[in-house]
C-alpha positions in Angstrom: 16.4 25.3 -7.8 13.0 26.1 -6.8 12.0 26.1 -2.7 9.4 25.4 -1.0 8.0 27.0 2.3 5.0 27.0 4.5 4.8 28.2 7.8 7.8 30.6 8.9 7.9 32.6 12.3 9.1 32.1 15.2 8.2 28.9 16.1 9.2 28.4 19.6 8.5 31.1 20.9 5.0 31.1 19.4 1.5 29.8 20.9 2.3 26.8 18.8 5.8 26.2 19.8 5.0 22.2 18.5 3.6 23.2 14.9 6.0 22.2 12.0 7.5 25.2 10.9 10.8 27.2 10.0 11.9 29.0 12.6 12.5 32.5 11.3 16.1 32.5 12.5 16.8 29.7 10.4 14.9 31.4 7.4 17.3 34.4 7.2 20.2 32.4 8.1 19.0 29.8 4.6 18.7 33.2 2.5 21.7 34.5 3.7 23.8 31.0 3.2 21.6 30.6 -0.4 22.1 34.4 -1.6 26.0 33.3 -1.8 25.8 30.4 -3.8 22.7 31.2 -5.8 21.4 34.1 -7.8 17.7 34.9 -7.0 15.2 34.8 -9.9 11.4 35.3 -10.3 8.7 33.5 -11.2 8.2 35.5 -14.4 11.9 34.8 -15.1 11.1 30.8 -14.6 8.0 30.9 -16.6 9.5 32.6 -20.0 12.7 30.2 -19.4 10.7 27.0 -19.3 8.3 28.3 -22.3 11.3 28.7 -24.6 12.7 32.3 -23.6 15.0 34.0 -22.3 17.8 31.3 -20.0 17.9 31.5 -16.2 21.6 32.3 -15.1 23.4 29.8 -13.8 22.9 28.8 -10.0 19.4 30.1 -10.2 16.9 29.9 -7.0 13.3 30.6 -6.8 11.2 30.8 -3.8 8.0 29.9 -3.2 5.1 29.8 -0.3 2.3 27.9 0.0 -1.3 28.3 1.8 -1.4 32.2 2.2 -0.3 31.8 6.0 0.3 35.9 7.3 3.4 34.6 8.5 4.4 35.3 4.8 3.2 38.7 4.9 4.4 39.6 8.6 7.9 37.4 8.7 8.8 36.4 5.2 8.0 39.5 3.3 10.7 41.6 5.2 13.3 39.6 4.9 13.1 38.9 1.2 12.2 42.7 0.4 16.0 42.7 2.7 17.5 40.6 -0.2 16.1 42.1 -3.2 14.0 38.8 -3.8 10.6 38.3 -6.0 9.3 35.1 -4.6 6.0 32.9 -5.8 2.9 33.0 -2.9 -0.1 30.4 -3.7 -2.8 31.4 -1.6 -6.1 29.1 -1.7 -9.0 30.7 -2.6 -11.7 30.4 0.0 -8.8 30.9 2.9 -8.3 34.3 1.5 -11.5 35.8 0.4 -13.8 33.8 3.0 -11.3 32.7 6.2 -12.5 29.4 5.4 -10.2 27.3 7.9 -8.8 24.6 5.3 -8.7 20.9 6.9 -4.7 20.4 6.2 -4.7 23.3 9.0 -7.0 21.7 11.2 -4.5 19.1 11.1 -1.6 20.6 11.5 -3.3 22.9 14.9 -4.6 19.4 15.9 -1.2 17.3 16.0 0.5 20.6 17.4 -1.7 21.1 20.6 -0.5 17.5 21.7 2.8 16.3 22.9 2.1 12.7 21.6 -0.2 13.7 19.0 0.6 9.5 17.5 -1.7 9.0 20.6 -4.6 9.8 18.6 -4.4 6.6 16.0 -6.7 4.7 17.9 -9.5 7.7 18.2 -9.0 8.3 14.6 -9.4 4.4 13.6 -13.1 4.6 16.0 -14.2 7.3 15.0 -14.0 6.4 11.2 -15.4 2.9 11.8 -18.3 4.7 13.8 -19.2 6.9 11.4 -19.1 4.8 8.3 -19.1 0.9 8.6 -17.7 -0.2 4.8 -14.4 1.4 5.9 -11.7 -1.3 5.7 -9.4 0.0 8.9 -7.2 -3.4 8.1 -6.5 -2.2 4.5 -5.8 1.0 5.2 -3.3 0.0 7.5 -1.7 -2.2 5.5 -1.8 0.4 2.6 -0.6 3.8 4.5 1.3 2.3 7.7 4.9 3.9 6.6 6.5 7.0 8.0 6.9 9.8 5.1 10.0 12.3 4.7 9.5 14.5 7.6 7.1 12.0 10.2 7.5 9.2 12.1 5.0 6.6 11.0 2.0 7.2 13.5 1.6 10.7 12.4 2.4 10.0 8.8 -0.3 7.3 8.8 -2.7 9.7 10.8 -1.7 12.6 7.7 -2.5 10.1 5.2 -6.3 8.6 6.8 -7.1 12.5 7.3 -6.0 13.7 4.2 -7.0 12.0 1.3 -7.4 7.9 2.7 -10.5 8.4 4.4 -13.8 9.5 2.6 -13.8 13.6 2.4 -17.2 13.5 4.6 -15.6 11.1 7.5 -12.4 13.2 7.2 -13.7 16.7 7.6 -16.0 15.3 10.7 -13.6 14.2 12.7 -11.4 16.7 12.0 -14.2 19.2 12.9 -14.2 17.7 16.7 -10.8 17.2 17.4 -10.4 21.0 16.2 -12.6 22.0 18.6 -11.6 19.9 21.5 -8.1 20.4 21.2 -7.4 23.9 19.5 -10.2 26.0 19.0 -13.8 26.9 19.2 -14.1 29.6 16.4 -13.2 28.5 13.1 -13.5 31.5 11.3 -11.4 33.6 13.8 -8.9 31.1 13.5 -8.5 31.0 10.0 -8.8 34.8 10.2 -5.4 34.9 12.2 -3.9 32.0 9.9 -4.5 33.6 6.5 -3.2 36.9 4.9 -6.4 38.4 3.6 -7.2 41.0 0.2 -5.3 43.6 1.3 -2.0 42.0 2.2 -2.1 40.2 -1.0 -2.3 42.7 -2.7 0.3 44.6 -1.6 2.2 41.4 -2.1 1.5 41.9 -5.8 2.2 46.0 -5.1 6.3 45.0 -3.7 7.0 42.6 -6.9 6.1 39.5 -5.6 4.3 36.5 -8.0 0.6 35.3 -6.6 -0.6 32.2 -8.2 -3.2 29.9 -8.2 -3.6 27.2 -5.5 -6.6 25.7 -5.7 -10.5 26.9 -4.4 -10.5 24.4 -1.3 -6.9 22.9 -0.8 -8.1 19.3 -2.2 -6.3 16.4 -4.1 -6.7 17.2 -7.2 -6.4 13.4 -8.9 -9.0 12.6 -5.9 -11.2 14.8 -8.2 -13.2 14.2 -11.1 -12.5 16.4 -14.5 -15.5 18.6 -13.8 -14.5 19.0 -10.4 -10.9 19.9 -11.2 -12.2 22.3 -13.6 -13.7 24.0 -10.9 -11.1 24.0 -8.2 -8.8 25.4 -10.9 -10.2 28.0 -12.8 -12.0 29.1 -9.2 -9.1 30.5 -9.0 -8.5 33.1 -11.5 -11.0 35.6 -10.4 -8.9 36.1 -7.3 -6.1 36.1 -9.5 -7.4 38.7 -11.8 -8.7 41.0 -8.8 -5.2 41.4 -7.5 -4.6 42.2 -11.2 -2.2 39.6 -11.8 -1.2 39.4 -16.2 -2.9 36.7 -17.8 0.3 35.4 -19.2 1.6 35.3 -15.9 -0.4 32.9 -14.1 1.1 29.6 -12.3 0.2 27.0 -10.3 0.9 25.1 -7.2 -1.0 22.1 -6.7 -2.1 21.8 -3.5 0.0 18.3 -1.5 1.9 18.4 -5.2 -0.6 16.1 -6.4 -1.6 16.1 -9.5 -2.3 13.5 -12.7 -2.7 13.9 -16.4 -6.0 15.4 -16.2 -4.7 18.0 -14.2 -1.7 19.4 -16.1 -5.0 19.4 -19.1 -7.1 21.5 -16.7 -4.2 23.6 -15.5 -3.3 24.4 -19.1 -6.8 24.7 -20.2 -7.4 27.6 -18.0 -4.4 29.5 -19.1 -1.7 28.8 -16.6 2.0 29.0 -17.9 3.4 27.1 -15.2 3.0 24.7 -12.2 4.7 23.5 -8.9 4.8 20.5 -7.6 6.3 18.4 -4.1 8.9 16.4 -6.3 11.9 17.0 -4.3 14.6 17.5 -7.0 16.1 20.6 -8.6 14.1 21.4 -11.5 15.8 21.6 -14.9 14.4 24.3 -17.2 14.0 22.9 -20.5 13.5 19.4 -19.3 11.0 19.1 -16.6 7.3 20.0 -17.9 6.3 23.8 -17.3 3.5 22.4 -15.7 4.8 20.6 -13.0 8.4 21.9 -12.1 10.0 20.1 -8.9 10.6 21.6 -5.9 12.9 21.3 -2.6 11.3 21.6 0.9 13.2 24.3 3.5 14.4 21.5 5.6 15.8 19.9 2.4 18.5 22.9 2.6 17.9 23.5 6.4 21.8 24.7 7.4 22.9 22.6 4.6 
């Protein structure tokens, strides 16, 4: 079983007591309810078992952390230094080495500062028609208007125009003014509070823990033409190779799980062993593809 985990503090009693996270109470309750059933393995341990070494033991559980948030560094890494565990962090590149604030952040911030963020549908809708006329709004709502896992629709549909359904031009605009009306004027000291930065992954690296890749920008990658996905990819490994991560060590997480067949070429291509993807099921070593092992989501095994 592999998990998956983004933001994890404490939520409530944070600034942003409406963001989408795991409450950090409920973290060390899940690895204290999980370190009974399961037996903790690393990375490293996955990537030799799915490459035709060495077999996991039975019961096995990975875990793994997206986006390079410091609440991995400041809440997470405690508590899994607490249980002996060697977990997976996929930090994107630009967040970490230049506090680039990514737009699936904006996002998040944005719908947190509200307390009917579903109310902004309708701004969204203008603004997109405003700025570029060839939009089909009708389509799109037809295509995307249908709640996800974890949202209800609204904010499932405003996730899906914001993220990958509107053009990458028209997204990153409007997301660019409702971030600054709503949460913040200062981008860069934003994402410089958001992100862990050089030094704390690197000590990541110094306690045991895996870093992998995770894309340059946070995009799509099937959104992405070959050449492109080249790029966003094997960006990634001079990060990778500064905090001195082996070479036969590398995985990937690809970034919203999305990936297609070009992908899993590119992410081979550039030397990775591994990949992680959004599929929520339990991955089956010797089965699933190396490259694009399922994962559960924390509220998947919230309490359960």
């Amino acid at each position: 079983m592999i998990v998956m985990y983004h933001y994890v503090r404490p939520v409530a009693a944070s600034a942003w007591p409406r963001l989408k996270g795991l409450e950090l109470d409920d973290f060390r309750f899940q690895l204290d309810r999980l370190g009974q059933s399961h037996r903790w393995v690393s990375m490293e341990q996955v990537l030799e078992a799915a490459n035709g070494g060495a077999p996991l033991p039975e019961a096995a559980a990975l875990l793994t952390f997206d986006d390079g948030y410091r609440d991995h560094a400041v809440h997470a890494l405690p508590e899994l230094l607490r249980h002996g565990i060697k977990a997976a962090f996929y930090p994107p590149v630009r967040a970490a080495t230049e506090r680039e604030l990514l737009d699936v952040n904006k996002l998040h911030f944005i719908l947190a500062s509200l307390e009917d963020p579903g109310s902004l549908v309708d701004r969204v809708e203008d603004e997109a028609s405003s700025l570029d006329r060839s939009i089909d709004l009708p389509t799109l709502r037809a295509l995307h208007w249908k709640r996800n896992r974890f949202d209800d629709i609204r904010i499932s549909y405003l996730k899906k125009l914001l993220q990958s359904a509107l053009p990458q031009a028209v997204r990153t605009c409007i997301l660019d003014g409702l971030f600054e009306h709503f949460v913040s004027h200062d981008q860069a000291q934003f994402a410089d509070d958001l992100y862990m930065g050089l030094g704390e992954l690197e000590r990541l690296v110094d306690m045991g823990m895996h870093v992998g890749g995770h894309g340059v920008t946070h995009r799509r990658l099937s959104l992405l033409d070959r050449a492109e996905q080249e790029a966003e990819v094997a960006g990634c490994l001079p990060l990778l190779n500064r905090l001195g991560v082996s070479t036969n060590r590398f995985s990937f997480c690809y970034p919203y799980g999305d990936c297609d067949g070009t992908t899993l070429e590119v992410v081979a291509q550039a030397g990775f062993r591994g990949g992680v993807s959004t599929r929520a099921t339990c991955a089956v070593i010797g089965e699933d593809n190396p490259l694009c092992l399922p994962r559960l989501d924390t509220n998947d095994i919230l309490r359960s």
